[in-house]
ZAMARGU-4260 file (C-alpha; in steps of 0.2 Angstrom, whole numbers, plus 5000, padded with zeros to 4 digits):
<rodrens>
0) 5000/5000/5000 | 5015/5011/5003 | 5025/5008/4990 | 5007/5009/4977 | 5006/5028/4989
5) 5021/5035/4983 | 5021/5032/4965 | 5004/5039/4966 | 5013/5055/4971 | 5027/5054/4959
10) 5014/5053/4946 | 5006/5069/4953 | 5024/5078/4954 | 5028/5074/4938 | 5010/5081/4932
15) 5009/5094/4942 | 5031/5100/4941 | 5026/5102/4920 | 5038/5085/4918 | 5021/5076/4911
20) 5007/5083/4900 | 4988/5079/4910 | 4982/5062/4910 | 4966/5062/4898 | 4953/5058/4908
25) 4951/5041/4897 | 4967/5036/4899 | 4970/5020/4910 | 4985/5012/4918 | 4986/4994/4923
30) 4994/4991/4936 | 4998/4973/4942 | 4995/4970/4960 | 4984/4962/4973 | 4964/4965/4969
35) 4964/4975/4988 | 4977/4987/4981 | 4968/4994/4968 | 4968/5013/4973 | 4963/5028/4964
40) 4973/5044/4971 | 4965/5063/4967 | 4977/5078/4971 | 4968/5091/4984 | 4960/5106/4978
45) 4971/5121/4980 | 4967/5139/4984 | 4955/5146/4972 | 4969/5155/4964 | 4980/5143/4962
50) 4978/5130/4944 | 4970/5116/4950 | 4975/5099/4939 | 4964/5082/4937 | 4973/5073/4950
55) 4963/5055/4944 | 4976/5040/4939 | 4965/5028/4933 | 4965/5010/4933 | 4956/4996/4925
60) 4947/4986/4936 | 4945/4967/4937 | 4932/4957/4947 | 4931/4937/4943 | 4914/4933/4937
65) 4905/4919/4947 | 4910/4925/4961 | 4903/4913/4977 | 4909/4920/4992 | 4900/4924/5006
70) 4907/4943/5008 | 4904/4955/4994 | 4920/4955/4981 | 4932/4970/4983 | 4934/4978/4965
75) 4945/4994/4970 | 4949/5011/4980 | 4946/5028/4977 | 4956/5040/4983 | 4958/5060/4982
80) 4972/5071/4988 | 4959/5081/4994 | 4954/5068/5007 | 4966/5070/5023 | 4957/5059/5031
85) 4945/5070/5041 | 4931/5062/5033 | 4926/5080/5022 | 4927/5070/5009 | 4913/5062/4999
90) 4914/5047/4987 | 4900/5044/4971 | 4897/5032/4960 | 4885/5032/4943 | 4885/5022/4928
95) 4881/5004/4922 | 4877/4995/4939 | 4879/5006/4952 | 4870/5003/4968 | 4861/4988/4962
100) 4878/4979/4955 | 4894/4991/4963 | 4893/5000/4978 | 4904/5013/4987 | 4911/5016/5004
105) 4905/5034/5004 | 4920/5039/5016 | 4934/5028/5011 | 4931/5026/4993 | 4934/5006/4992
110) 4921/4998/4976 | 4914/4978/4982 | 4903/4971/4969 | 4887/4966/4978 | 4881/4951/4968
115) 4888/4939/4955 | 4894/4942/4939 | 4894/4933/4923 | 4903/4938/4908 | 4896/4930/4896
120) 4879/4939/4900 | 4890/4956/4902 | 4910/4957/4899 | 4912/4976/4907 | 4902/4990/4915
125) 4906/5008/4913 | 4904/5020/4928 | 4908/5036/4934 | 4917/5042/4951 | 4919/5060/4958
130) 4922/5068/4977 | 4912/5079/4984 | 4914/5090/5000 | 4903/5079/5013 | 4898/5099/5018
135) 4893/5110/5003 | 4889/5096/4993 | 4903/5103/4979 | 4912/5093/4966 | 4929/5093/4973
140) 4937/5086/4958 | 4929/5083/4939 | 4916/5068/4936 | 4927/5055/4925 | 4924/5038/4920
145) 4933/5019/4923 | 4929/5003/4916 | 4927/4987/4928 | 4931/4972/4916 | 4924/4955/4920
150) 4937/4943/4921 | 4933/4926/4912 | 4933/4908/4918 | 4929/4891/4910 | 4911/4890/4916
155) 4903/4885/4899 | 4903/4873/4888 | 4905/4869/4870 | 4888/4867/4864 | 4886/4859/4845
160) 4871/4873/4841 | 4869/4861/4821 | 4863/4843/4830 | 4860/4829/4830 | 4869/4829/4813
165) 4862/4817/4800 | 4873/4813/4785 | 4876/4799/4770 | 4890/4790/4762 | 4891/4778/4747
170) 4893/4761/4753 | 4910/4751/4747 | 4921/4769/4750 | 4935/4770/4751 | 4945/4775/4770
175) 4946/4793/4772 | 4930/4800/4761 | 4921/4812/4766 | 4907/4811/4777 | 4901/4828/4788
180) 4908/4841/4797 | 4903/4846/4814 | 4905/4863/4824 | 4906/4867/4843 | 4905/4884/4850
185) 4912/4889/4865 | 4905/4907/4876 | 4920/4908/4885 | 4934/4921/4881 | 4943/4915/4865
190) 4957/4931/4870 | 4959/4924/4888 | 4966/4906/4890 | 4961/4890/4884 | 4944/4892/4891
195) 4939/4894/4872 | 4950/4880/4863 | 4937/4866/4858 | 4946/4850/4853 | 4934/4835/4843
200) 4936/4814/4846 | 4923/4802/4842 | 4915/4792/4859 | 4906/4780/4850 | 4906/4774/4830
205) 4922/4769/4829 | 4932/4761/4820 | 4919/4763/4806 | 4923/4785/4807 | 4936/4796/4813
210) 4934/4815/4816 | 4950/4828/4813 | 4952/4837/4830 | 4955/4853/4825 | 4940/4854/4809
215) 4928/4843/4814 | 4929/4833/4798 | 4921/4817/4800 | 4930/4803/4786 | 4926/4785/4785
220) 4939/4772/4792 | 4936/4758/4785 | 4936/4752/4769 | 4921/4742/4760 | 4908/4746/4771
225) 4894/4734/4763 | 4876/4744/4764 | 4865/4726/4765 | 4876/4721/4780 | 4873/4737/4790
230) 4864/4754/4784 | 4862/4764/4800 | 4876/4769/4811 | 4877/4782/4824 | 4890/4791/4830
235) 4893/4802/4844 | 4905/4817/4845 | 4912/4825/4859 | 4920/4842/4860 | 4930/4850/4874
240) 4938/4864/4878 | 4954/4868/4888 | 4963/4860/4872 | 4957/4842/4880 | 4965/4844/4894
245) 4959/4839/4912 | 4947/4850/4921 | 4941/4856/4905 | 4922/4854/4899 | 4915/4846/4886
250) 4900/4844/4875 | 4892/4831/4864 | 4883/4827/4848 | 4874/4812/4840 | 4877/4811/4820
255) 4869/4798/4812 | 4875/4792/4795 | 4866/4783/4782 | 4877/4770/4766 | 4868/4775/4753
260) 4866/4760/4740 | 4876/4755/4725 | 4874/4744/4710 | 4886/4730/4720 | 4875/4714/4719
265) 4868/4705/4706 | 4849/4699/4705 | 4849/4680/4711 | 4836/4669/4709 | 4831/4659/4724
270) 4827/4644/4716 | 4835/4634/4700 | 4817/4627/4693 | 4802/4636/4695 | 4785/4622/4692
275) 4770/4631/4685 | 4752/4625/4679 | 4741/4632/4668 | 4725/4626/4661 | 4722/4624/4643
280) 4709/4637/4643 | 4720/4651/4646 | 4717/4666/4636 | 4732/4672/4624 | 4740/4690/4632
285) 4732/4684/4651 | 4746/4679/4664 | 4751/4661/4669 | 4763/4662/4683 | 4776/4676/4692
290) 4794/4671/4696 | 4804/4682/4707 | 4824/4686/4705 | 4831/4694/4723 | 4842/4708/4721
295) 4848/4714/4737 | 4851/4734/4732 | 4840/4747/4733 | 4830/4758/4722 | 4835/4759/4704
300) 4849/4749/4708 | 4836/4731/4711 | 4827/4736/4695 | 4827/4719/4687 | 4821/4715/4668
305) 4818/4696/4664 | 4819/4687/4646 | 4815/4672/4639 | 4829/4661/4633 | 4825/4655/4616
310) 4823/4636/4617 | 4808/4621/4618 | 4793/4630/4622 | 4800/4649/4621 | 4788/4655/4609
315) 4775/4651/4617 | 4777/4661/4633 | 4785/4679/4635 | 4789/4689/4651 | 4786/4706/4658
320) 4791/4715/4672 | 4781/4721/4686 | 4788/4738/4692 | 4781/4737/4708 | 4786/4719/4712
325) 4799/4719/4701 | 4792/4702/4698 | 4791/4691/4680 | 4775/4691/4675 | 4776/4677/4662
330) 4760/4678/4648 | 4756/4665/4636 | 4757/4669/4617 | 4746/4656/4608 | 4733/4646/4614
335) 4737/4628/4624 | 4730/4611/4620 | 4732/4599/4631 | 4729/4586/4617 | 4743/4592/4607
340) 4756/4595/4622 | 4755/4592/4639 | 4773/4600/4646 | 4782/4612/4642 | 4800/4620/4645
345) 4811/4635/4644 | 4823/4647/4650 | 4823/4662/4659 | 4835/4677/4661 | 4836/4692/4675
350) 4849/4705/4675 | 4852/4720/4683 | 4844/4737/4673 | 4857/4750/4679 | 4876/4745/4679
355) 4891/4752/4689 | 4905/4750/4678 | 4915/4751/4695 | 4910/4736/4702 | 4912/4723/4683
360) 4924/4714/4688 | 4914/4706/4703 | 4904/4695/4690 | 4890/4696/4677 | 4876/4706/4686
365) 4859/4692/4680 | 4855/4675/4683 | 4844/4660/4675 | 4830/4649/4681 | 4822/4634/4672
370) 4803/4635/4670 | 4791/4619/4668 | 4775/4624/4662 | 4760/4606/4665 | 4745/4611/4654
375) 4729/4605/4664 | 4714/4598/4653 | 4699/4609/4653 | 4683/4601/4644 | 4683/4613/4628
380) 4667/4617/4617 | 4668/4610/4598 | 4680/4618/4588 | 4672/4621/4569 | 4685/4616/4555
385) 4683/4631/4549 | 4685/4650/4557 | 4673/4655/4544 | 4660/4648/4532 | 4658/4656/4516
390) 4643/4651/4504 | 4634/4653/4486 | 4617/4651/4480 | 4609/4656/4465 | 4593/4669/4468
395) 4575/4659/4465 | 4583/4642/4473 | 4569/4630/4478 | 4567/4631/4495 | 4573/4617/4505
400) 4590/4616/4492 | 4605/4612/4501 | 4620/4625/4501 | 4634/4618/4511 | 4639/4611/4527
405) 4649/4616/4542 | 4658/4604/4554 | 4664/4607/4571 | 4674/4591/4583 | 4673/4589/4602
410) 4692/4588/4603 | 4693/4582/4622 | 4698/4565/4626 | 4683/4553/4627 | 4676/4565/4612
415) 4656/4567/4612 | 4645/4570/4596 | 4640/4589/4594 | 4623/4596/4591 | 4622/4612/4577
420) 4607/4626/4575 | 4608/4644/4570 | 4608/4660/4579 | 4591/4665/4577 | 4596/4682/4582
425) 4610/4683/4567 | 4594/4675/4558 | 4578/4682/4564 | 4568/4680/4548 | 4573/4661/4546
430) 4579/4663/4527 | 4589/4646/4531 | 4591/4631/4540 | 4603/4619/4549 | 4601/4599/4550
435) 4607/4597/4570 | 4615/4581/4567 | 4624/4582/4552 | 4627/4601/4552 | 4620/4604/4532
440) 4613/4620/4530 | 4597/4624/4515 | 4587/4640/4512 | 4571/4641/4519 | 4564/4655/4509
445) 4565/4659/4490 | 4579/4675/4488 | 4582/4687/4478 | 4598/4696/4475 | 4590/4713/4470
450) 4582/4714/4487 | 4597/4705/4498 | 4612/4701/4490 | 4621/4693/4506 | 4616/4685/4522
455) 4628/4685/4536 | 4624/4675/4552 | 4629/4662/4565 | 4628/4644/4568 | 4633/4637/4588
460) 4640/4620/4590 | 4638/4613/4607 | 4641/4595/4616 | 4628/4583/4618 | 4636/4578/4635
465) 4636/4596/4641 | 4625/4606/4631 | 4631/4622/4640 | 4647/4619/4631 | 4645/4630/4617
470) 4656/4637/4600 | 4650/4650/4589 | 4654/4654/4569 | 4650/4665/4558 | 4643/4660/4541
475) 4643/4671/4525 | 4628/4666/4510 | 4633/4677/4494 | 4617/4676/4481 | 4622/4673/4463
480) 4614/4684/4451 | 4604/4674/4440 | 4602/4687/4420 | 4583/4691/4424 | 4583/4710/4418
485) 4589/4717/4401 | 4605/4731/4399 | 4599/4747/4397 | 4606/4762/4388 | 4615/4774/4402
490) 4610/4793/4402 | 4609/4802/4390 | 4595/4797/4381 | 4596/4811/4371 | 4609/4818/4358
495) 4611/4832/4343 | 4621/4834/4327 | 4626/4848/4317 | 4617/4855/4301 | 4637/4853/4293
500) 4642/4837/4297 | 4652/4825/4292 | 4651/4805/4284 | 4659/4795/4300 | 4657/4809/4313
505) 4654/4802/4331 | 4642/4812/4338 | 4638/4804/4356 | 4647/4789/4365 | 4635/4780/4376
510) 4634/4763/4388 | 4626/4751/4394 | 4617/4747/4413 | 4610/4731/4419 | 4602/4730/4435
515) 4609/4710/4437 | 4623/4709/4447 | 4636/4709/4431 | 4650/4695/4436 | 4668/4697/4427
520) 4670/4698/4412 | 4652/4700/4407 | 4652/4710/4389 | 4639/4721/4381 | 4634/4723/4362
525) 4627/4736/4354 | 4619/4736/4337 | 4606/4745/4326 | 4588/4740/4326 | 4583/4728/4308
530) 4571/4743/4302 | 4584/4755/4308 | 4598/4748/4299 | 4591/4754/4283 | 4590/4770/4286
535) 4604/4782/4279 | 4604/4794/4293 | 4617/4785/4309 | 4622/4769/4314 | 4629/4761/4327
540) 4649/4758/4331 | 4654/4745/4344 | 4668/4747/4352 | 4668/4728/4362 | 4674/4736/4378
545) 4656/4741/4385 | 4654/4756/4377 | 4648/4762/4356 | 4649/4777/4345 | 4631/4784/4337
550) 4641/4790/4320 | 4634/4798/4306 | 4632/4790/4287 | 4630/4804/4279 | 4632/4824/4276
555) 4621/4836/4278 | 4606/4838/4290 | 4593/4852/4288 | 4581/4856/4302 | 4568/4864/4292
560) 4567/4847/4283 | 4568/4836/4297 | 4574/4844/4318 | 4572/4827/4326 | 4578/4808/4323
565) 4575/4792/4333 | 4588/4779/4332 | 4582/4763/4340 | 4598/4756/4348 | 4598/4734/4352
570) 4609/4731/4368 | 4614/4713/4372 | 4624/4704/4389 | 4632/4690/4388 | 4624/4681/4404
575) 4613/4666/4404 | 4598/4667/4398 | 4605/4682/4384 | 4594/4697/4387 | 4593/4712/4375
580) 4583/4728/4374 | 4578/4741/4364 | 4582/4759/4367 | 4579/4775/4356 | 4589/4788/4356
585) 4583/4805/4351 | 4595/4816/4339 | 4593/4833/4336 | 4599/4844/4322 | 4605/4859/4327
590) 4613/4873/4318 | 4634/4874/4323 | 4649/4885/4318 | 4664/4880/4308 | 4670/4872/4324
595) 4659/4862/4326 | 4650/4872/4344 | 4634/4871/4342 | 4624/4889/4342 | 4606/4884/4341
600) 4594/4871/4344 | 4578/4878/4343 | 4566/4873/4332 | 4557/4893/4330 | 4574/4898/4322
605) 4572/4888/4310 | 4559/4901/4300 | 4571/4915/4304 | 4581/4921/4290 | 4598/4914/4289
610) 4611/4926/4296 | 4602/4935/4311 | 4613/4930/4328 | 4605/4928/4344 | 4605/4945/4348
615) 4596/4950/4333 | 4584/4939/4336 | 4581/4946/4355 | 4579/4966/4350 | 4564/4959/4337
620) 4554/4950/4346 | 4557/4965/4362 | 4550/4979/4348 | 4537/4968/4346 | 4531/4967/4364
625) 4533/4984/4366 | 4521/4988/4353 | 4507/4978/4358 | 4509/4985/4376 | 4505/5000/4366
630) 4490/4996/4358 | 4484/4990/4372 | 4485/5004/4384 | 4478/5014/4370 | 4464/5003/4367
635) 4462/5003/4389 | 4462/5025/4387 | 4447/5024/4375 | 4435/5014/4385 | 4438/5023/4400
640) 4435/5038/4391 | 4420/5032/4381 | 4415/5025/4398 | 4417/5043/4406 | 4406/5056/4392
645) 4394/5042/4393 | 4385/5051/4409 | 4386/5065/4399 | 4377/5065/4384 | 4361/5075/4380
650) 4352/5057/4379 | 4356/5052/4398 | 4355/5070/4407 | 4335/5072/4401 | 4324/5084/4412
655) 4335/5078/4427 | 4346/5097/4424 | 4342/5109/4441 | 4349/5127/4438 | 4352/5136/4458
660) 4358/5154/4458 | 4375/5150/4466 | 4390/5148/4455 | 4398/5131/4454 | 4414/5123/4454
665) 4412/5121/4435 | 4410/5106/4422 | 4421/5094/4431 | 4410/5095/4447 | 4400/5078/4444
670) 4402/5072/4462 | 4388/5086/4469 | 4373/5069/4472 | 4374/5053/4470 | 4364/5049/4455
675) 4360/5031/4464 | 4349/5039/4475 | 4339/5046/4460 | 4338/5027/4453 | 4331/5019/4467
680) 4324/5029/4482 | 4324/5014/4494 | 4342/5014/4497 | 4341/5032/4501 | 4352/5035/4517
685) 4347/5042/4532 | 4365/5053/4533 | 4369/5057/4517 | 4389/5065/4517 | 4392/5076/4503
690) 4405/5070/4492 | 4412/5086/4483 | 4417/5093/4499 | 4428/5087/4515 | 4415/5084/4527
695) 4416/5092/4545 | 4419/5079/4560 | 4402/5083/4568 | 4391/5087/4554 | 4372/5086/4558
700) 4362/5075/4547 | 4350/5082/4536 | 4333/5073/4540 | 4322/5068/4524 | 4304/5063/4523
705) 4303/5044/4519 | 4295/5044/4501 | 4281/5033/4496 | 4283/5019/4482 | 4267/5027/4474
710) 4274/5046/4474 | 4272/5056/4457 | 4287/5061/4449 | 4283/5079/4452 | 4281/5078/4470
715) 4296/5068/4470 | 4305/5080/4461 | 4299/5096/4471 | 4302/5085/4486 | 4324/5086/4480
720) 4325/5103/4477 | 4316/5110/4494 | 4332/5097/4501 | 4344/5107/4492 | 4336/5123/4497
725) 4335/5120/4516 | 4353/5109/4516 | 4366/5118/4525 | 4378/5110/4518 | 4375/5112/4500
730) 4390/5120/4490 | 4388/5138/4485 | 4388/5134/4466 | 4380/5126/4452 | 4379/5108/4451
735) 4371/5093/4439 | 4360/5080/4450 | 4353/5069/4438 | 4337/5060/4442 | 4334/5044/4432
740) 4318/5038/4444 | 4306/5036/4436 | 4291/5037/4448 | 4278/5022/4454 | 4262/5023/4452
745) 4261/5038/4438 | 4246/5041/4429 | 4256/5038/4412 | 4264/5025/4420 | 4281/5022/4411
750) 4285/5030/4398 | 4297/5017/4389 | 4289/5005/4376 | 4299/4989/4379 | 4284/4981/4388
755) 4270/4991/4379 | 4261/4978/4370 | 4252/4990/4355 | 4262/4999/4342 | 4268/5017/4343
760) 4254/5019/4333 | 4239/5016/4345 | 4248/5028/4358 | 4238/5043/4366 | 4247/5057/4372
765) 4235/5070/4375 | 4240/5068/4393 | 4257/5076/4389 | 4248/5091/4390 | 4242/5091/4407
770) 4258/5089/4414 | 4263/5107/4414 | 4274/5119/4405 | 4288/5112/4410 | 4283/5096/4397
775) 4275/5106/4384 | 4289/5105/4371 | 4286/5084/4373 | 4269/5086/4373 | 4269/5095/4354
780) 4285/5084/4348 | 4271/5069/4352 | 4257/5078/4345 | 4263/5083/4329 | 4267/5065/4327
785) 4251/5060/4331 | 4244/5072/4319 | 4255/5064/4305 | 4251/5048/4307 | 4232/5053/4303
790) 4234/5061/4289 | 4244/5048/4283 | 4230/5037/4289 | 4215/5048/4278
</rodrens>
C-alpha cells in the first residue's frame, strides 16, 4: 500500500512540476498488484487561485465473474488528495450498475461488487466516480469515468448449436472419404486462456469414422463398408475445451450416418426350377405364373428386367416385368391344347437394369432359372373346321336346296357327338336352315339378289354331353345373280348433230346398265335395230369394251326438213339366259359454227332468215312486245274515256238538269249527288255525306221525309229541290244531280215502250199536256206526230 502511495505521488509531481502533459481523463494504467490494492489517488484542491490539475490515475478494474463468496467481492479504491482523512470528503458512484451491482464506501472510497457476475451475460460495466465536499455538497474534483472488466473463467461449455447431425456416404468407400463436418461453440473468452480451445474425438462409431480434432471433419475408416450388411450407424462426437485437457468441459453430439446403396450385387434367383400349371383354357395376352429374381440393392439399383431364353417352348410364353414387384410376370402367346402338348420348357434370364461399371469385375450382374409349364385339361366346346364359312346360292333356289355344310369336333379326350342350330338372332327372319346332326345348311325361303344380296349370320355348336358347352361361327351366304333383267342404255337418252356434218362423225358415246349383278368379264353389244339399219341417217359403232359410237352415214342435215331423229339402239349381255333391249335415242339437228359448237337448237329459228345472231333475234321480238303494250293501253284509254262522256250525253242528262243561283265549281263538278239515289229511292240513306266537299267531323244529318213507292214524279222531284234549298251544307255553286227515277204509280205510267204491247201507233198522248209547261215542248214533239200519222191514215 505504501509503495502503490508513493508512485501515486510521483505521478502527481511529475503532472503537476510540468515534467508530464495531464492524463486524459480516458486514459488508463494497469497496474499489476493484489485486487485489495487497487487505489485511485486525486490531488487536493488548492486555493482558488491557484491552477487546479485532474489529480485522477485511473486503473482498470478486474472482478472474477461467478464469484461465490459469502462477503461482497472487493473491486478497487478511490482515493483523492483532497481527502486528509477527516472524513470531508465524499465518494459517488453512477453508471452501468451502480448501487444495484457496485457500491461505494461513501468515506473511504473502496468499490465491492454486491452480487455475482457473469461475463458471458456482460463482459464490462462503465461508471463514473467524483468527490464531493461531505459539507457544501461541491464537486471537489471533475466527474470521469473507469471501466470494471469481467474477468473470464471456464464455466461454459462447448455446445454443437447444428445437431444431432444426419449425413450419408456411398457404401464400398474408400478409407478417408468424406462424410460431415461438425461445429462446437464455446461462450468463454477465446482472447483469455484456453477456456475457448474446443478440441473434437469420436466416443462411440468407431472404427467405422474418425473425426480431425482441430475441423471437425468426420471421414470414413474403414474400407468396404457393405450397405446390405449394415445401413444405419450412429456416432457420437464430443467436444471439449481447455485444448482436452483435464478440468476442461465438454460437450456432445449424436450424428447419424446413412450407406447409401450402389449397384454392388447382382439379382439371384432363389430357386433353379420354377414348376408352374396352367389350364388349357387360358386366354392368349392373360398371365400364367410370376417368378421372382432377389436383388439385394435398393431403388434403381434392384430394377430387374427378365427374358426368355429362346429354346423348347420359348415362343409360346413371354415375360414382363412388374415395376412394383419387380416380379416376372410370364404371359402366354398362343393358345394351349392339352391334346397336342402336355409340358412344356424353357429358360429364363434376369439381369440388373442399371450397371456400375465400378463394380464389373465382381461377376456378370443376371442369373437364370428353368421354367416347367403342366398344361391341365379343361373340357373345351367343339371347335368348327373352319374359322369362317363362306357360301353361294343362286337367287329363285327351291326352298329346302341344300347349300353347304359346316363341321365342328369335340376335341377332348373321350370326344362326344355335337349338336348344330343357328343363331336366330344373326337369323331372325329364318331365310335358312341347319340339320342338327349332320350340320347341312338349305334356304328356307325363296331369295332374291335385288332385294338382299348377302346374308351373314351364326351357327353354335355345342356337346351333347354338356350342352352348356357351346362354340359359335360366323357363316357368310353370297346370292348369285341369275340374267333376269335386260342392259339398258345409260343417260343420256338424248343427243344432237350439226346442220354441217360429216360422213363417220361420232356424235355421242354411250353405255350400257343392267340391274343383274354383272359378274367378270360379262360383255355388252350394241347394234342398230333391223328397220333401223336401213335407214341412211346414223348407225351404230361398237367398240367391244362396253361402250359404242352413234356416227353419222351421211352429210348434211337440215332442220327445216327434218329437227328430230329416233335411232332405236339393240343392247345385248352376255349372261345366261342372253337378254337384249331396245332403246331410242333422240337426235337433234341443230345449227353449229365451223367448229363444230353448236349455236342453236331451237326449232322457232328455223323460220328465221339465215344470218340473224341471237341478239338480233332478242331486239325483234322485244319491239314487238313493246308495241302491243302500246296498243293495248291505247285501246284501255278509249274505253275509260267512252265510259266517262257516257254520263254526259244529251240522251242520259233528260229533264234531270236543276239550275240554283250560286256559282259552281264548273264542268268537272260531277260528284255534287249521288245519281244512285235518284235510281232507286229505297236505298236512300238516312245521313247522306256530301261528296264534293271534305265533310266536318260533327256534321248534323239532314233529315228527309221517307218517300212513298206510289209518289208522282213531280212531288218527288219538288220534294229534292226543297232538300237542296233547306241543306246547309249544299255548295255555293251550280251543280248537275241527275234523276233517272222514274216514279211508281204515275198516271202515264212508264213511259218506255219495251213492255208496251200495242204499236207506237195506237199511243195517246193528249195527257202530255196536262203535265205542265215544263213538258210542253214533249207534249207537241208527240202531238205533231200523232197528227202525222192521221193524215197519213186519211
Amino acid at each position: 500500500m505504501l509503495t502503490r502511495n508513493c508512485l501515486s505521488l510521483l505521478l502527481w509531481v511529475l503532472f503537476d512540476g510540468g515534467l508530464l502533459t495531464p492524463l486524459h481523463p480516458q486514459l488508463q494504467q494497469t497496474l499489476e498488484a493484489q485486487p485489495r490494492e487497487n487505489v485511485v489517488t486525486m490531488p487536493g484542491r488548492r486555493s482558488s487561485a491557484q491552477r487546479v490539475k485532474r489529480g485522477w490515475v485511473w486503473n482498470q478494474f478486474f472482478v472474477l465473474e461467478e464469484y461465490m463468496g459469502s462477503e461482497p467481492q472487493y473491486v478497487g479504491k478511490l482515493h483523492s488528495d483532497l481527502d486528509k482523512g477527516a472524513g470531508t470528503v465524499k465518494y459517488t458512484l453512477s453508471g452501468d450498475g451502480a448501487g444495484t451491482v457496485f457500491t461505494i464506501d461513501e468515506t473511504t472510497g473502496d468499490i465491492h461488487a454486491i452480487r455475482s457476475l457473469d461475463r458471458e451475460e456482460k463482459p464490462f460495466y462503465t461508471l463514473r466516480a467524483q468527490a464531493v465536499d461531505i459539507d457544501t455538497r461541491k464537486p471537489l474534483e471533475p466527474e470521469s469515468e473507469f471501466i470494471i472488466k469481467v474477468q473470464d473463467i471456464n464455466d461454459n461449455e462447448p455446445k454443437f448449436l447444428d445437431g444431432p447431425y444426419v449425413a450419408s456416404v456411398p457404401e464400398m468407400s474408400p478409407v478417408g472419404a468424406y462424410v460431415l463436418q461438425v461445429k462446437a461453440t464455446d461462450a468463454d473468452d477465446p482472447t483469455y486462456g484456453n477456456s475457448a480451445r474446443v478440441v473434437y474425438s469420436i466416443l462411440q462409431g468407431q472404427p467405422y469414422f474418425s473425426i480431425d480434432p482441430k475441423t471437425g471433419v468426420i471421414r470414413t475408416a474403414l474400407p468396404n463398408m457393405d450397405r446390405e450388411v449394415k445401413e444405419q450407424y450412429q456416432v457420437l462426437i464430443q467436444a471439449k475445451d481447455m485444448g482436452g485437457q483435464l478440468g476442461g468441459l465438454a460437450g456432445t453430439t449424436t450424428v447419424n450416418i446413412t450407406l447409401t446403396d450402389v449397384n454392388d450385387n447382382p439379382p439371384r434367383f432363389p430357386k433353379s426350377i420354377f414348376h408352374l400349371k396352367v389350364p388349357e383354357s387360358s386366354l392368349v395376352g392373360s398371365a400364367i405364373g410370376r417368378i421372382r429374381a432377389v436383388d439385394p440393392d435398393f431403388g434403381k439399383n434392384a430394377e430387374i428386367e427378365y427374358n426368355v431364353v429362346p429354346g423348347d417352348g420359348g415362343n409360346l410364353f413371354d415375360i414382363t416385368t412388374d415395376e412394383n414387384t419387380q416380379e416376372g410376370v410370364i404371359k402366354l402367346k398362343k393358345p394351349l391344347d392339352f391334346e397336342t402338348k402336355k409340358a412344356y420348357t424353357f429358360k429364363v434370364e434376369a439381369s440388373n437394369v442399371h450397371l456400375d461399371h465400378r463394380f464389373h469385375s465382381v461377376g456378370p450382374f443376371k442369373d437364370t432359372a428353368t421354367v416347367k409349364i403342366n398344361v391341365l385339361d379343361v373340357a373345351e366346346p367343339p371347335v368348327f373346321s373352319k374359322p369362317m364359312y363362306t357360301m353361294e346360292v343362286y337367287e329363285d333356289t327351291p326352298v329346302g336346296t341344300i347349300i353347304g355344310a359346316v363341321t365342328a369336333q369335340d376335341l377332348d379326350v373321350g370326344s362326344s357327338s355335337v349338336r348344330y342350330f343357328i343363331d336366330r338372332k344373326s337369323d331372325a327372319d329364318s331365310y335358312f336352315t341347319i340339320d342338327g346332326s349332320e350340320g347341312t345348311i338349305a334356304t328356307n325361303e325363296i331369295l332374291d339378289r335385288e332385294s338382299t344380296a348377302q346374308y351373314n349370320f351364326s351357327i353354335i355348336a355345342s356337346k351333347v354331353s354338356n350342352p352348356l358347352l357351346t362354340s359359335k361361327v360366323n357363316v357368310i351366304i353370297n346370292v348369285l345373280d341369275v340374267n333376269e333383267f335386260p342392259p339398258e342404255i345409260s343417260v343420256p337418252y338424248e343427243t344432237s348433230v350439226c346442220e354441217n356434218a360429216k360422213p363417220g362423225q361420232v356424235i355421242q358415246t354411250v353405255s350400257a346398265a343392267d340391274k343383274d349383278l354383272s359378274p367378270a368379264g360379262q360383255r355388252f353389244s350394241f347394234r342398230l335395230s333391223p328397220e333401223a339399219s336401213t335407214k341412211p341417217n346414223f348407225t351404230v359403232q361398237d367398240y367391244r369394251n362396253n361402250t359404242a359410237g352413234i356416227e353419222t352415214r351421211r352429210s348434211g342435215y337440215s332442220r327445216r326438213q327434218q329437227d328430230l331423229y329416233f335411232l332405236p339402239v339393240v343392247i345385248e349381255d352376255s349372261s345366261y339366259p342372253v337378254q337384249s333391249s331396245t332403246n331410242t335415242m333422240t337426235i337433234h339437228v341443230c345449227r353449229c359454227d365451223s367448229d363444230g359448237t353448236i349455236l342453236s337448237c331451237n326449232v322457232e329459228a328455223i323460220f328465221l332468215p339465215v344470218g340473224l345472231s341471237t341478239g338480233a333475234l332478242i331486239a325483234i321480238l322485244l319491239c314487238i312486245v313493246i308495241l302491243l303494250v302500246i296498243v293495248v293501253l291505247y285501246v284501255a284509254l278509249r274505253r275509260q274515256k267512252k265510259k266517262d262522256t257516257l254520263m254526259t250525253s244529251k240522251e242520259d242528262i233528260r229533264d234531270n238538269v236543276i239550275h240554283y243561283d250560286d256559282e259552281g265549281g264548273g264542268e268537272e263538278d260531277t260528284q255534287a249527288f249521288d245519281i244512285g239515289a235518284l235510281r232507286n229511292p229505297k236505298v236512300i240513306e238516312d245521313n247522306k255525306i256530301r261528296r264534293d266537299i271534305k265533310p266536318d267531323t260533327l256534321c248534323l244529318p239532314r233529315q228527309r221525309p221517307p218517300v212513298e213507292d206510289n209518289t208522282d214524279i213531280r212531288d218527288f222531284i219538288n220534294q229534292r229541290l226543297q232538300e237542296n234549298d233547306v241543306d246547309p251544307t249544299a255548295p255555293p255553286y251550280d251543280s248537275l244531280a241527275t234523276y233517272a227515277y222514274e216514279g211508281n204509280g204515275s198516271v202515264a205510267e212508264s213511259l218506255s215502250s219495251i213492255d208496251s204491247l200495242t204499236t207506237e201507233a195506237d199511243q195517246d198522248y193528249d195527257y202530255l199536256s196536262d203535265w205542265g209547261p215544263r213538258f210542253k215542248v214533249l207534249a207537241e214533239m208527240f202531238g205533231e206526230e200523232e197528227n202525222y200519222n192521221t193524215a197519213k191514215v186519211t
